[in-house]
C-alpha positions as CSV (number, residue, x, y, z in Angstrom):
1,X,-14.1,-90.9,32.1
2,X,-14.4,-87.0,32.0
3,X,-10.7,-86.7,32.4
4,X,-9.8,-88.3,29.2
5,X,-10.6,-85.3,27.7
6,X,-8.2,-83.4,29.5
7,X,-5.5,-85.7,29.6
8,X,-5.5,-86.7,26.0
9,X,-5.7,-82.3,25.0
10,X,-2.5,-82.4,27.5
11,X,-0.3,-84.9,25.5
12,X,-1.3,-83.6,22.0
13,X,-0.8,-80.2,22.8
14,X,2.5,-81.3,23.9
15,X,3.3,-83.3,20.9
16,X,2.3,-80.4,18.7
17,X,4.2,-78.1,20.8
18,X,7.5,-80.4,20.9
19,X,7.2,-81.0,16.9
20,X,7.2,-77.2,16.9
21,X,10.0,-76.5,18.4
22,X,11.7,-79.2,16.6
23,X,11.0,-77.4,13.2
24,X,14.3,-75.7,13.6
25,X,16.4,-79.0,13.3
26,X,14.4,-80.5,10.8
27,X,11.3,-78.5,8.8
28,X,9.5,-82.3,8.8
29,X,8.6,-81.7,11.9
30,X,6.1,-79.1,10.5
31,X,4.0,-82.0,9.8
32,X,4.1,-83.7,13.1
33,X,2.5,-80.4,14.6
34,X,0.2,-80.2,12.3
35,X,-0.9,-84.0,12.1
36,X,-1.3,-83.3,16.2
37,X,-3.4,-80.5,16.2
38,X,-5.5,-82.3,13.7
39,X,-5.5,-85.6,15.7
40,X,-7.0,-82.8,18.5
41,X,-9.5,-81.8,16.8
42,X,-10.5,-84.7,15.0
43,X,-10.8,-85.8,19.0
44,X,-12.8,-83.0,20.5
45,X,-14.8,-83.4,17.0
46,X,-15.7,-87.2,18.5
47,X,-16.1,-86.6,21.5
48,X,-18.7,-83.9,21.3
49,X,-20.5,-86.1,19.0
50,X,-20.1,-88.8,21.7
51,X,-21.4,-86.2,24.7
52,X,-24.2,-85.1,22.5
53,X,-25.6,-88.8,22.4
54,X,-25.0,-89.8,25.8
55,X,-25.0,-86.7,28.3
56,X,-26.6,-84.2,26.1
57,X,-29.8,-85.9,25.3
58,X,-30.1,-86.6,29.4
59,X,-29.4,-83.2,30.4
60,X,-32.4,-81.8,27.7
61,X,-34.7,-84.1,29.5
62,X,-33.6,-83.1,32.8
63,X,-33.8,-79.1,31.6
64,X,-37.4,-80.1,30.8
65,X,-38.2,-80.8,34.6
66,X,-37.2,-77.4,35.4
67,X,-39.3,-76.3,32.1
68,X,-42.0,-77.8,33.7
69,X,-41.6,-76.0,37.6
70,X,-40.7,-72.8,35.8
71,X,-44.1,-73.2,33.9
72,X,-46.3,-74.3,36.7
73,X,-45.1,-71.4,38.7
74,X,-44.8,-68.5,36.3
75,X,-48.3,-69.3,34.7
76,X,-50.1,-70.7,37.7
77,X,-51.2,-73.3,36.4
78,X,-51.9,-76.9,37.8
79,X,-50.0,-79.8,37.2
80,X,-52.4,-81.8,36.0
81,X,-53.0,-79.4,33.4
82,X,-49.2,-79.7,32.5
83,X,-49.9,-82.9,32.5
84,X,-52.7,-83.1,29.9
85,X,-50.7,-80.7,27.9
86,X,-47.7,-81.8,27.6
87,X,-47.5,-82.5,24.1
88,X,-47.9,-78.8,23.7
89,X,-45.5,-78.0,26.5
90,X,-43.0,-80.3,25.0
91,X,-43.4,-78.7,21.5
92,X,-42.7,-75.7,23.2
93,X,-39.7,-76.4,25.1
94,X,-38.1,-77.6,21.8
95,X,-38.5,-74.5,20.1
96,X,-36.8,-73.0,23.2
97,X,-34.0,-75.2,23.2
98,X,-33.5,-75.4,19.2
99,X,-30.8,-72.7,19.6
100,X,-29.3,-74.3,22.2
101,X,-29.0,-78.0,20.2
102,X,-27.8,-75.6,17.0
103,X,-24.8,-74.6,18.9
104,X,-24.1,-77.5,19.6
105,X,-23.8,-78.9,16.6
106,X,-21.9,-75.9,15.0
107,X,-19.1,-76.7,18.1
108,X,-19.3,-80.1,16.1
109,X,-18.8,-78.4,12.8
110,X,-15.9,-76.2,14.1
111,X,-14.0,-79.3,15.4
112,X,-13.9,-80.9,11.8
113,X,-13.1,-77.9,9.6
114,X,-10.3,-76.4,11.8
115,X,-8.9,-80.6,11.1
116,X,-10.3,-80.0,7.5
117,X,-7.9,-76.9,7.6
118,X,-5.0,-78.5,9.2
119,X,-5.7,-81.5,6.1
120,X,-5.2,-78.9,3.6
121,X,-2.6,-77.3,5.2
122,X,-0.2,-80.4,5.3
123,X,-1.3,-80.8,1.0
124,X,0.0,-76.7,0.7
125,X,3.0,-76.5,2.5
């Protein structure tokens, strides 16, 4: 499963690069490159989507173990006060990690409006 990424990138880059050259026989083939690199990032678009709800929301909850070691040892504090505070702890690890989920999603954003620009691209030329 975490080839498909790579594989799929392979053949559309491909495609897109094929159609390009092709432009020289037949200026049609503009469209083909374009429709590719739209089909590409109309994937990656999906697929980070998909990553964010599967993988991404495990990986903030393992970070959040690590939160809780680095905490324990930097402030010296028990784990049972963790523990009893971790309501608080947790609030505060989300603030950390706000940036992090923000980028995230603006990789997201990127994805659809380079296809939105390949869209409007195909209704210019």
């Amino acid at each position: 499963m975490s080839k498909i990424p790579y594989i799929v990138t392979i053949i559309l880059v491909l495609l897109a690069g094929i159609s390009a050259i092709l432009v020289q026989t037949w200026t049609g083939f503009v469209y083909f490159a374009m429709a590719f690199a739209m089909l590409l990032s109309f994937f990656w678009g999906g697929w980070l989507i998909y990553k964010y709800f599967t993988d991404f929301k495990t990986e903030l909850e393992e970070n959040f173990k690590f939160y809780k070691a680095e905490t324990i040892n930097k402030k010296q504090i028990t784990s049972d006060y963790f523990n009893e505070n971790e309501t608080a702890f947790k609030k505060d690890y989300n603030k950390k990690m706000k940036k992090y989920k923000i980028l995230h999603w603006l990789k997201i954003l990127l994805c659809f409006s380079i296809a939105g620009a390949f869209i409007a691209s195909m209704f210019i030329y």
